[in-house]
N, C-alpha and C positions, 0 to 999 in steps of 0.2 A: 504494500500500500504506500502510495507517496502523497508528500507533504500537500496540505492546500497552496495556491499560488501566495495566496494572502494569508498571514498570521499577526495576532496580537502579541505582542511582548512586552513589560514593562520592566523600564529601566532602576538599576538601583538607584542610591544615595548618590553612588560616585559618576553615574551615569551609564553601567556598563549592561550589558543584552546577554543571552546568551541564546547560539545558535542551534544548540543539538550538538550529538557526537557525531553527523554526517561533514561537520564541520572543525572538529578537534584538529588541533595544531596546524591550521591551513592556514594562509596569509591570503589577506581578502585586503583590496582596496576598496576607500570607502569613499564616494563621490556624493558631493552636496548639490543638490538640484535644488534651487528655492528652501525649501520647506519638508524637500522630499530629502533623503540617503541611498543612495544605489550602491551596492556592496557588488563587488566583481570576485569571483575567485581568482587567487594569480598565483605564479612561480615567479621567483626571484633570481634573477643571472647575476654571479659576483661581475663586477666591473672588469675584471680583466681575463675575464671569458665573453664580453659581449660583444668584442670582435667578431667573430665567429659568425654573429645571428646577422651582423651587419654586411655580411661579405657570403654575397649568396653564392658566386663559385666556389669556395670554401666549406661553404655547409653543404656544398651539396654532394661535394669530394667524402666528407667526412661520413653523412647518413649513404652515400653509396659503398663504401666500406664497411659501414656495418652492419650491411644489409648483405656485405658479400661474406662477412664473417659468420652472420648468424644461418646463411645458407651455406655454409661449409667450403666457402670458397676460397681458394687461398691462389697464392701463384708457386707455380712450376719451377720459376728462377727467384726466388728471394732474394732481397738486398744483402749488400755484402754493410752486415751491421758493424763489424771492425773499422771498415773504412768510416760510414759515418761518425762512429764515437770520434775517429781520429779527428773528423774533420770540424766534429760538435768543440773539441776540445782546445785545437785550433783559435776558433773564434771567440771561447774565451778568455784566449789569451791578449786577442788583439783589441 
């Protein structure tokens, strides 16, 4: 059975609601319309991952890989990883 669209709530002393456990430790934006509150559900990206979502060639490299991981697809010639560590370690030297 799910929730009606509409519910009553009253707020406490401090102001605070509560939503239910379908909403336990989620992070909701809470948007002020006049008179109204519009709550969003959201996920939160740290700051220096939000490169990523901004650069759609890049995400889209990254969800095709792990879509090629989670279908058991790997490649035939794998990187040679020594090199790169070399070359990871390389630059941060410079």
């Amino acid at each position: 059975m799910t929730n009606p669209p509409i519910q009553t709530r009253h707020a406490d002393s401090k102001g605070r609601i509560t939503l239910g456990e379908a909403y336990a430790n989620r992070t909701l934006i809470v948007e002020k319309r006049g008179d109204e509150l519009v709550l969003h559900v959201a996920r939160v990206v740290p700051e220096r991952e939000s490169w990523l979502y901004e650069n759609p060639k890049a995400l889209k490299a990254v969800r095709t890989g792990l879509r090629q991981a989670k279908e058991r697809q790997f490649s035939k010639n794998p990187p040679d990883l020594k090199s790169a560590e070399r070359f990871a370690k390389d630059l941060e030297d410079n």
